[in-house]
C-alpha distance (Angstrom), angle and dihedral (degrees) to the residues before:
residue distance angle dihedral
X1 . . .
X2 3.43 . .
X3 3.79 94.3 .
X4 3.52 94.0 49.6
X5 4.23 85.4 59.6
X6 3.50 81.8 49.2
X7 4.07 97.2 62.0
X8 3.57 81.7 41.4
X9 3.60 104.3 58.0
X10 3.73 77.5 43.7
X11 3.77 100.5 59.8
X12 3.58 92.3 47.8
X13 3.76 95.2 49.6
X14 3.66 85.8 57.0
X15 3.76 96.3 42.7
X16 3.76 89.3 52.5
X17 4.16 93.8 46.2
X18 3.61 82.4 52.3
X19 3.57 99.8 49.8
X20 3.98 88.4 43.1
X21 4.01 91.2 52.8
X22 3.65 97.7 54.5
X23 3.61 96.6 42.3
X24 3.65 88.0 53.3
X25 3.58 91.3 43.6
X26 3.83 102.9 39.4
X27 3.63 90.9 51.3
X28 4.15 111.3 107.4
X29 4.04 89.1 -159.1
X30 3.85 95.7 42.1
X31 3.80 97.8 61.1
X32 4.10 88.8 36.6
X33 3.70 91.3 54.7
X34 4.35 97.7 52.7
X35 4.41 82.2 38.3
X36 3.79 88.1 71.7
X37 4.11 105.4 3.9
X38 4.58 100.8 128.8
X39 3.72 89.9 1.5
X40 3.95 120.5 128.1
X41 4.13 112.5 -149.7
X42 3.58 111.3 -152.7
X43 4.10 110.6 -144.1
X44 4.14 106.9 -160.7
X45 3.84 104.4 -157.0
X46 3.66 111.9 -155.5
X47 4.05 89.6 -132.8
X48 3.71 140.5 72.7
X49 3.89 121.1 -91.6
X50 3.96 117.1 -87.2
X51 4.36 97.7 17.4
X52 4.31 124.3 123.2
X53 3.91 78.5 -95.2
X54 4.03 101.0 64.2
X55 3.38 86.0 33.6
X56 4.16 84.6 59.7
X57 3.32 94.9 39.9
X58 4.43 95.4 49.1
X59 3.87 88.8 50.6
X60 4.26 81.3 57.6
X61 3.65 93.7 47.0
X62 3.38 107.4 35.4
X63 4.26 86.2 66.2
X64 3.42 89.3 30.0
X65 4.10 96.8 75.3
X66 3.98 95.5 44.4
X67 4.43 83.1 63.0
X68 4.26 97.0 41.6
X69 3.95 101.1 90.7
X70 4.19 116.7 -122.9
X71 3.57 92.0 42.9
X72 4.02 96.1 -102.0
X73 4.02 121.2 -163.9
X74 4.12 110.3 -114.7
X75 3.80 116.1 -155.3
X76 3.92 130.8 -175.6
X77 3.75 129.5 -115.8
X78 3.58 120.1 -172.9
X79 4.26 119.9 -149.8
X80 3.79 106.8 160.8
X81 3.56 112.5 171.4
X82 3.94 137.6 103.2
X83 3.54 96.7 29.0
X84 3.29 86.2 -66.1
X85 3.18 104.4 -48.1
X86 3.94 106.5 109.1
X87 3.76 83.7 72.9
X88 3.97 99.6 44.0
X89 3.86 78.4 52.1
X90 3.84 89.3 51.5
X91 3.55 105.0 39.7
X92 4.52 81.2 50.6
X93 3.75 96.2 44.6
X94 3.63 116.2 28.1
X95 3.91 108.4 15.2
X96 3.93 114.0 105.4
X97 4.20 110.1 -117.7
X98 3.35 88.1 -136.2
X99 4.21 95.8 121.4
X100 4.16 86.6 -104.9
X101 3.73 102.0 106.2
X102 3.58 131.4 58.5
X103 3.92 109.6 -166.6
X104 4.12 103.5 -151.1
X105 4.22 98.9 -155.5
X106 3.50 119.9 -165.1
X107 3.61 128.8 -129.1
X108 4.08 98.4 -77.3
X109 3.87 87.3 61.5
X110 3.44 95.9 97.4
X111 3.71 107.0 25.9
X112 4.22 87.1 49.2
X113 3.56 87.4 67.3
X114 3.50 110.5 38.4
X115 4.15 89.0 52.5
X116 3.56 87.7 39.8
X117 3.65 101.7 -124.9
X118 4.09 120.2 -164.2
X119 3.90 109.8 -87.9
X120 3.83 99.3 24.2
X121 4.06 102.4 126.6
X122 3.92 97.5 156.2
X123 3.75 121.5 91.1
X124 3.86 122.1 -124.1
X125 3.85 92.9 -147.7
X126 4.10 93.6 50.4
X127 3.35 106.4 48.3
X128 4.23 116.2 82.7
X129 3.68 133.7 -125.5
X130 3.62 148.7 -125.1
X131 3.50 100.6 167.3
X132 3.77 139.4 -100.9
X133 4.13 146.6 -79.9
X134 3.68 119.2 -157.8
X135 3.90 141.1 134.2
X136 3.64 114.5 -46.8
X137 3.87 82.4 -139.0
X138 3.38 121.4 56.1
X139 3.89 105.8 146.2
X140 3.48 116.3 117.3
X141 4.14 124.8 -145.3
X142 3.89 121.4 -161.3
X143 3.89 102.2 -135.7
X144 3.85 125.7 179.6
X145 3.95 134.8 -159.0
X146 4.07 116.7 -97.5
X147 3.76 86.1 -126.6
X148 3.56 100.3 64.6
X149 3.35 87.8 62.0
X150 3.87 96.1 -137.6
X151 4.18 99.5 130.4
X152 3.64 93.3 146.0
X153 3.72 130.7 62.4
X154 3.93 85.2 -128.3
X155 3.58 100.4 55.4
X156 4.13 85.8 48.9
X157 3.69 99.6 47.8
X158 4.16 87.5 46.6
X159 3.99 87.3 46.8
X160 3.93 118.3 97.6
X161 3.76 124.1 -147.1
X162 3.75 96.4 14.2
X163 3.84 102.1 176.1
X164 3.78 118.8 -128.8
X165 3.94 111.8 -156.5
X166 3.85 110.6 -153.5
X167 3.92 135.1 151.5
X168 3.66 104.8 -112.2
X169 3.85 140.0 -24.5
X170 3.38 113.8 -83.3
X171 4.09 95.7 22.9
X172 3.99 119.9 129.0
X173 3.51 92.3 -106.8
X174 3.85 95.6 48.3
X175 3.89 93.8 51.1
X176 3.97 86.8 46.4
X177 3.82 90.6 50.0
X178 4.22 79.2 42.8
X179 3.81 89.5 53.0
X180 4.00 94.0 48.7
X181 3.59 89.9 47.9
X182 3.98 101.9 49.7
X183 3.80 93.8 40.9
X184 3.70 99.0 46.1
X185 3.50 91.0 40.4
X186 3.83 107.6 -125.8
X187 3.69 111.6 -168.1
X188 3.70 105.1 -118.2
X189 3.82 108.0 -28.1
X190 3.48 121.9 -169.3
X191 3.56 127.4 -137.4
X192 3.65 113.6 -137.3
X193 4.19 107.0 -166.0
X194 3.63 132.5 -176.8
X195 3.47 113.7 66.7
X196 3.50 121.5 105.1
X197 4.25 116.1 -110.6
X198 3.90 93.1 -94.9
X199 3.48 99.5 41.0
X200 4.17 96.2 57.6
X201 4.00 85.2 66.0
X202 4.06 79.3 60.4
X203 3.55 94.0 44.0
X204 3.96 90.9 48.4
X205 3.70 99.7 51.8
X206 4.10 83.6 45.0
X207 3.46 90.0 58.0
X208 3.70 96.8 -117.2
X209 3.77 90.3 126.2
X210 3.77 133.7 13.1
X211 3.79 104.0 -145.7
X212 3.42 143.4 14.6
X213 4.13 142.3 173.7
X214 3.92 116.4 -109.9
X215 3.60 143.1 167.6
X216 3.93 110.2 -102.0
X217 3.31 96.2 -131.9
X218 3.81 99.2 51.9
X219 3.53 89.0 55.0
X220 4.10 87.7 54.7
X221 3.74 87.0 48.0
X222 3.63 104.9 42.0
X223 3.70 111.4 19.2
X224 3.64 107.3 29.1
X225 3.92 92.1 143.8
X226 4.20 86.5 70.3
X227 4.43 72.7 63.8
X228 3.81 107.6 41.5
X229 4.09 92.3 26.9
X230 4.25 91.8 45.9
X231 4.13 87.4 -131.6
X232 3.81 95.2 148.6
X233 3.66 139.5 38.2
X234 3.85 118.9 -129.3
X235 3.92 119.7 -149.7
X236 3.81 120.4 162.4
X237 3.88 136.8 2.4
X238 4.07 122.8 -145.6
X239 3.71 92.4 -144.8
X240 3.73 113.9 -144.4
X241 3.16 108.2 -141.2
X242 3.61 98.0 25.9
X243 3.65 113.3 -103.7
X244 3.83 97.1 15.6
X245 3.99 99.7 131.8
X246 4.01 117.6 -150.0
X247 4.40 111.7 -120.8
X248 3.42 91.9 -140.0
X249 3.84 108.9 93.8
X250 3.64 103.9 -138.1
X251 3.59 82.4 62.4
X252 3.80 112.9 34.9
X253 3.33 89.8 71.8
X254 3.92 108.7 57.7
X255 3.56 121.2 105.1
X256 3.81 122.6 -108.6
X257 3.39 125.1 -108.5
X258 3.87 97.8 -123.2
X259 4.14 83.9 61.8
X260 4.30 85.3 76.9
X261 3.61 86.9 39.1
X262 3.86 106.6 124.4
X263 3.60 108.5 -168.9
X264 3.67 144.7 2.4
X265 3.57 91.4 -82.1
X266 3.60 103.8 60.8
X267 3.94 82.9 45.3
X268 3.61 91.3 63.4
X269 3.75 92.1 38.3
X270 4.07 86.7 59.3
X271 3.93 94.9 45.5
X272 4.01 87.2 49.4
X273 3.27 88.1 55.6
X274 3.67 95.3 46.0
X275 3.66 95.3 46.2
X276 4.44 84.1 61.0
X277 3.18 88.7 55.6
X278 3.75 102.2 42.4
X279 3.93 97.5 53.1
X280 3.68 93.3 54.5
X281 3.62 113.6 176.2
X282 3.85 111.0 -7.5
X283 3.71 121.7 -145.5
X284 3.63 103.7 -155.1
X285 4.21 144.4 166.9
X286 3.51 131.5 -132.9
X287 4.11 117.8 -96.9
X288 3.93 113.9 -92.5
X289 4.65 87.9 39.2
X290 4.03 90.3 158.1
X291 3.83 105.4 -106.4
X292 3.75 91.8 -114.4
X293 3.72 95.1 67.9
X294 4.06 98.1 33.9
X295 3.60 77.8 65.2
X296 3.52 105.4 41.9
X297 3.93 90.3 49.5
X298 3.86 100.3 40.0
X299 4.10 87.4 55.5
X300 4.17 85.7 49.4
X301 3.88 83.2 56.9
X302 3.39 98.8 45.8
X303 3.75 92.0 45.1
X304 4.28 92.0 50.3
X305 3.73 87.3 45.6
X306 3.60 89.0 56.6
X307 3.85 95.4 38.9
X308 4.10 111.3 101.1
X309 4.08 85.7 -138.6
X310 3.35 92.9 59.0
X311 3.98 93.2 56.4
X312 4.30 91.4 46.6
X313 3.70 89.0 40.1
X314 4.14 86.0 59.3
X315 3.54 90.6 44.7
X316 3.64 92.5 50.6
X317 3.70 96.0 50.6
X318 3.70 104.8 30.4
X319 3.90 103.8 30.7
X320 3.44 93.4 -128.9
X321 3.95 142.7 91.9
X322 3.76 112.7 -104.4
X323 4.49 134.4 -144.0
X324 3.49 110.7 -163.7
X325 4.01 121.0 -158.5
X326 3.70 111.8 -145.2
X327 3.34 117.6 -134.9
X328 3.79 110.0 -97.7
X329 4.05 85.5 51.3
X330 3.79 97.1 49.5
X331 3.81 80.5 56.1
X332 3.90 92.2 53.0
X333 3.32 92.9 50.5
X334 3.75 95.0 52.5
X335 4.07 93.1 44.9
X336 3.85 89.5 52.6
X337 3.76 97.9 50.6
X338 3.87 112.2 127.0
X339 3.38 95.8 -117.6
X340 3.96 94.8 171.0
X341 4.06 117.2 137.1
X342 3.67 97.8 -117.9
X343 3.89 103.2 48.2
X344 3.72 78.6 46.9
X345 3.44 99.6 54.9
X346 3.76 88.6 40.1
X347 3.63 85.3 50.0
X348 3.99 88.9 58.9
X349 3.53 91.6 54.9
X350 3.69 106.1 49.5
X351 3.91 81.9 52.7
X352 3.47 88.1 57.4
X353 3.55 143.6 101.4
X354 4.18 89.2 -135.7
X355 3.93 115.1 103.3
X356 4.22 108.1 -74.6
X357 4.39 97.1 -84.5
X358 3.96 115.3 -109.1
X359 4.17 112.1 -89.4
């Protein structure tokens, strides 16, 4: 009798061990929690301490933790340099994949590879993603002074010399002005360079330029008087993403860019140019990151990006309204990259200081 208590005490004792190792087991938030419980993720920002892009990258952070099970620590390490490329390189070549650093790239990860820039030695289609912050508003409008007497795309396209004012060769808002110019067919623009972004607004109402690219909603926020005073003529939008119309009705209006595209080419020059723009500031792992925490931190991401702090948090620290790409789109956006030789090379060019190619 008593030994056949004994096998039953037995049984049960192994029934309940059972029980007790797949509920520990078959529990999603169990096995998160010990993955990053008294662990410290390191998050190497592409940027110097203290600029608009640490500031961007804190307000991602600082939610970021409260949604990564375990409750892990999150430090900063700062590797400016390259354009951000000396830590793309890093976070590729020398970073453990063991789910503890977060590389935070700026926004000449993606475009550095793709064109194949000097020092890039990380691959685009290795690395993995959580996602990526950016401006909520990256469409650009092509806007001219009243005095140059250019208020209609006709008069601008038949106008030689038109001068572009833009901060440097190679910046965003040089290649955008680039873009306008090649596709709309200015007859010989110049490119004015060296002023810094604010200052070309000065420098257009001054007459020392005539047009210029911007971002529509800069031009709502800091130069609303070109608006309410009619200072500036507005004449085509490169809509990022395609299709994505501006409320504001001095802008919903304006014809695309792709509607003067001519050929299949400068289509696929537009959406690679788009695509730059759309996958903002990538916040990637090294190849090899053990599945279990890829997945653990790309649900965090897509949990802060969907988290209403995270959004005032950004607009506290960076002074700005964010977008967020979730993971699985950032991804998308990088797979469907034109990646063909001649929109690259015509790519180059546009970003370059050489005279706008032929169409």
């Amino acid at each position: 009798m008593k030994a056949s208590k004994l096998r039953v005490i037995r049984s049960a004792g192994l029934l309940v061990g059972v029980v007790l190792t797949q509920v520990c087991f078959s529990n999603p938030s169990f096995s998160q929690s010990s993955f990053y419980e008294g662990k410290t993720i390191t998050v190497v920002a592409g940027t110097a301490a203290g600029g608009a892009g640490d500031m961007r990258t804190r307000a991602v952070v600082f939610v970021l933790k409260k949604h990564i099970p375990g409750n892990p620590a999150i430090i900063m390490e700062y590797m400016p340099g390259g354009g951000g490329r000396k830590a793309g390189n890093h976070i590729y070549k020398a970073t453990r994949p063991d789910g503890l650093t977060i590389g935070a790239m700026t926004s000449g990860f993606v475009p550095a590879a793709v064109l194949g820039e000097v020092g890039v030695f990380y691959d685009l289609d290795k690395v993995i993603y959580l996602g990526s912050r950016g401006s909520a508003t990256p469409s650009y409008v092509l806007v001219t002074r009243k005095g140059a007497g250019l208020n209609t795309l006709e008069k601008l396209r038949a106008a030689s010399g038109v001068r572009f004012g833009a901060p440097s060769v190679g910046h965003t808002i040089y290649i955008a002005g680039r873009l306008f110019a090649y596709v709309l067919e200015t007859k010989e623009p110049k490119f004015i360079t060296g002023y810094a972004p604010a200052e070309i607004d000065l420098a257009l109402e001054r007459g020392e330029v005539d047009t210029r690219a911007q971002v529509t909603d800069t031009i709502i926020q800091r130069s609303p008087h070109w608006i309410e005073r009619n200072l500036v003529d507005f004449h085509a939008v490169l809509e990022v993403p395609k299709g994505r119309k501006h409320p504001h009705p001095r802008f919903a209006k304006l014809p695309d860019l792709e509607n003067f595209a001519r050929s299949d080419g400068d289509r696929k020059l537009l959406a690679m140019d788009r695509a730059f723009r759309i996958t903002g500031q990538p916040f990637i792992l090294p190849p090899g990151t053990p599945k279990e925490g890829v997945q653990i931190l790309q649900d965090a991401m897509r949990k802060t990006f969907k988290d209403p702090e995270f959004y005032t948090e950004y607009k506290k620290l960076a002074g700005e309204e964010a977008a967020a790409l979730m993971p699985e789109e950032l991804e998308k956006a990088i797979k469907d990259l034109p990646r063909e030789p001649e929109i690259i090379d015509l790519f180059k060019k546009l970003s370059g200081a050489d005279p706008l190619p032929r169409r």
